[in-house]
C-alpha positions in Angstrom: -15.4 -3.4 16.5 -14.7 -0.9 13.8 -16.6 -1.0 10.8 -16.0 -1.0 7.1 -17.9 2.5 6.6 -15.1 4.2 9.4 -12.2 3.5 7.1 -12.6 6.7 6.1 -12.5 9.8 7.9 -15.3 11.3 6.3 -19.4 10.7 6.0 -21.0 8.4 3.8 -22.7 11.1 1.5 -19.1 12.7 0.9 -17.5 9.9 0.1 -20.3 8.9 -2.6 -20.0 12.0 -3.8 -16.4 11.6 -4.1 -16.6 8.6 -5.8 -19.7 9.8 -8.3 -17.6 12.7 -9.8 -13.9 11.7 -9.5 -13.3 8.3 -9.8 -12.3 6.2 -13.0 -12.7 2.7 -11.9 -12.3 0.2 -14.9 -14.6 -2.7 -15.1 -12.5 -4.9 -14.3 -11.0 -3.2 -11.5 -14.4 -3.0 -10.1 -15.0 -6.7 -10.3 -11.8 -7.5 -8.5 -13.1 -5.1 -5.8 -16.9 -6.7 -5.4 -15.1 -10.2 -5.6 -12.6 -9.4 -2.8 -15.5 -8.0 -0.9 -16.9 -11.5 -0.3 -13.8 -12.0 1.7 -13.6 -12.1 5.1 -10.4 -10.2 5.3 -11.9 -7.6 2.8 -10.8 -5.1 4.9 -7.8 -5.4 3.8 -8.5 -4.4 0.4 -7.3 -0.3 -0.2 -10.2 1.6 -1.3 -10.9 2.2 -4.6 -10.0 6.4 -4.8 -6.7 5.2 -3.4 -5.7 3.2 -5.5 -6.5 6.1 -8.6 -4.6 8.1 -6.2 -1.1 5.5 -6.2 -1.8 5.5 -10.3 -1.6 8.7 -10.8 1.3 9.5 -8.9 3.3 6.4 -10.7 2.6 8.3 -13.8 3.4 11.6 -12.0 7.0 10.0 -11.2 7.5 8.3 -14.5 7.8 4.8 -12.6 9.5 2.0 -14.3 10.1 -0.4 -11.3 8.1 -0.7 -8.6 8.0 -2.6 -5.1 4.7 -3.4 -3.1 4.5 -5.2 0.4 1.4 -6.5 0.8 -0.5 -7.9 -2.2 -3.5 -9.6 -1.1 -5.9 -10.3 -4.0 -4.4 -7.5 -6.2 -6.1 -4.1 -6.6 -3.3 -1.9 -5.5 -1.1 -4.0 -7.8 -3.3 -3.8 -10.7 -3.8 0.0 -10.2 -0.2 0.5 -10.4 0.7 -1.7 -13.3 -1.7 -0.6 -15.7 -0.6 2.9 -14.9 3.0 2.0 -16.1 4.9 1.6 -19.7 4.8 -2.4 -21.1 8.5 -2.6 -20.3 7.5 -1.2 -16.5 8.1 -4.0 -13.6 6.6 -4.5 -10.6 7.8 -6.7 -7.5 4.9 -7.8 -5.2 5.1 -9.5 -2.0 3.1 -11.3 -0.5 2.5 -14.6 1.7 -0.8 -16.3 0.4 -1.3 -18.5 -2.5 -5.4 -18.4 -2.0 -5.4 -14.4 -2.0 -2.8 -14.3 -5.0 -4.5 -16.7 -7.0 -7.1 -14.0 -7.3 -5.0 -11.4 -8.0 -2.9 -13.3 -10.8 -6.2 -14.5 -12.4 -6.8 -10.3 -12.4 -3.7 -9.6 -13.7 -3.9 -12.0 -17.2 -7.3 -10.8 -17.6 -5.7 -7.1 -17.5 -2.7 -7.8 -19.6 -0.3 -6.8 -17.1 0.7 -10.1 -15.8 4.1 -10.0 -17.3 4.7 -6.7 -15.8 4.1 -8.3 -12.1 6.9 -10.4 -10.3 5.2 -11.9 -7.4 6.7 -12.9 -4.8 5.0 -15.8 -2.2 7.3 -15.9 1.0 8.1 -13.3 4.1 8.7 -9.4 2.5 11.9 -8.7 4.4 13.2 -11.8 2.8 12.8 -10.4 -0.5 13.9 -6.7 0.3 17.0 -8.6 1.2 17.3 -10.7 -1.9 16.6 -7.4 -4.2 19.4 -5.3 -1.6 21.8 -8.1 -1.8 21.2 -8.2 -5.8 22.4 -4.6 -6.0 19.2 -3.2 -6.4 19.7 -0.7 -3.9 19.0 3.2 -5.1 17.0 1.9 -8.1 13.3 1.8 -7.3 11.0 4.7 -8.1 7.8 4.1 -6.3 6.5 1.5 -3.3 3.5 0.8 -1.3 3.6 -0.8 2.4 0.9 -2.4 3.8 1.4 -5.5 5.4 2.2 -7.1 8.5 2.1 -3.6 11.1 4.9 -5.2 13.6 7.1 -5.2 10.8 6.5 -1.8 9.8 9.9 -0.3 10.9 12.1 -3.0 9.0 9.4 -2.5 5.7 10.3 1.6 5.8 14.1 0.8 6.2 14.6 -1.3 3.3 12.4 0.3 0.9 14.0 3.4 1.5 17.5 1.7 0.8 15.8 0.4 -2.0 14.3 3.6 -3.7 16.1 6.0 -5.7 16.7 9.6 -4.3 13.3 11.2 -5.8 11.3 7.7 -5.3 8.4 7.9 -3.4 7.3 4.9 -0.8 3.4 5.2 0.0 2.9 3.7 3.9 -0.4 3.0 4.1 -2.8 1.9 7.8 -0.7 5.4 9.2 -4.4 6.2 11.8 -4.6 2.2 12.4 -8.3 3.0 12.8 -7.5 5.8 14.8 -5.7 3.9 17.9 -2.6 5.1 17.2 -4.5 8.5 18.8 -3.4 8.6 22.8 -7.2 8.0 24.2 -9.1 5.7 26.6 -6.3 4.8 29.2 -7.6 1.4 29.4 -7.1 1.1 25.9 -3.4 2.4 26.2 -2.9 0.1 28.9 -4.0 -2.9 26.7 -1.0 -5.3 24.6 -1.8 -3.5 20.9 1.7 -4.5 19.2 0.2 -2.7 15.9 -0.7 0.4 16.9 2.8 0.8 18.9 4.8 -0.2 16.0 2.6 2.2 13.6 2.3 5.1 16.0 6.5 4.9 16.7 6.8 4.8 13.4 4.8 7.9 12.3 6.9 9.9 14.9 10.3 8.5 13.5 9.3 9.2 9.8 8.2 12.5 10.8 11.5 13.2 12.6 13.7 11.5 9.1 15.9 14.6 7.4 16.3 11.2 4.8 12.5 12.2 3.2 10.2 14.7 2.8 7.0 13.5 4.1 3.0 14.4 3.5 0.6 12.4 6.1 -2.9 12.5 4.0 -6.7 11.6 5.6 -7.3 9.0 2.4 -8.6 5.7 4.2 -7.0 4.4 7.3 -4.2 7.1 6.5 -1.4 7.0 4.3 2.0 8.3 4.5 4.2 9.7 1.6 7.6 9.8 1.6 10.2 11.1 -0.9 13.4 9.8 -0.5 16.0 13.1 -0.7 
């Protein structure tokens, strides 16, 4: 079973001192992130220099509108609204009423409610709805990280959805490192996940559509610029 500590693809000691001299986490930010980690599924929560690390390049690209796949109980939303202008908007996506209830509790404490349009049902049902709506070519940042198996259709849309110059952010790129060819019993094993992710990696790699930057922050993230 992987552990919480080998998120991150460095020791302990440098990733305290990472945190001790360059991050800027808000109080409130940092209660979200103590309250999530009660959570069984805490994992799931992005880590804390990433989400700094999504906030400043929102304010790096000027972002307006914003799309995000994979809510859970808020922080990467948060991180990215705050980091926006008042009349900034920001779809999230996301399946659970429990997790979101957190997140939207977060959000009115912050301010930045009325920046967030949340979303409860399936993602690609929503990238539809925005496509359909003639949203296409108008988005200027995303982050993806829900479901893995639908990783493929997630990249797809978002990238019909961006503007040339928007930037998606893919995050779980390593999948705990098992997207790495290894143990051939492990290969040999039904991992849905890591197939989808590692296939995916290749493909994005091999996409003239974007220029790309694979980065060691957390399980991996992928950046992609749409040309």
């Amino acid at each position: 079973m992987t552990s919480k500590k080998d998120r991150l693809p460095f020791s302990t000691a440098m990733l305290e001192y990472i945190r001790a001299v360059s991050l800027r986490e808000s109080k409130l930010l940092q209660m979200l992130r103590v309250e999530t980690a009660s959570d069984e599924m805490s994992i799931m929560q992005i880590t804390p220099e990433q989400g700094q690390f999504m906030a400043l390049l929102v304010k790096l690209l000027g972002a307006k509108k914003t799309l995000e796949i994979g809510t859970y109980t808020g922080y990467s939303t948060l991180c990215v609204a705050q980091a926006m202008p008042d009349d900034s908007l920001t779809v999230a996506c996301d399946l659970s009423e429990k997790w979101t209830a957190i997140a939207r509790r977060y959000w009115q404490q912050a301010g930045v409610d009325h920046k967030i349009d949340l979303r409860l049902q399936p993602a690609l049902q929503t990238l539809d709805e925005l496509i359909d709506d003639g949203q296409a070519g108008s988005y200027d940042f995303a982050f993806i990280d829900a479901d893995k198996t639908e990783y493929d259709d997630y990249y797809e849309k978002t990238l019909a959805l961006l503007r040339p110059g928007g930037l998606m952010a893919i995050d779980n790129v390593f999948l705990f490192g098992s997207v790495l060819a290894g143990d051939k019993q492990q290969e040999n094993e039904p991992n849905p996940d890591r197939d989808v992710v590692r296939a995916l990696n290749i493909k994005i790699n091999n996409d003239a559509r974007v220029d790309i930057s694979m980065l060691p922050i957390a399980d991996g993230l992928t950046l992609a610029l749409k040309k």
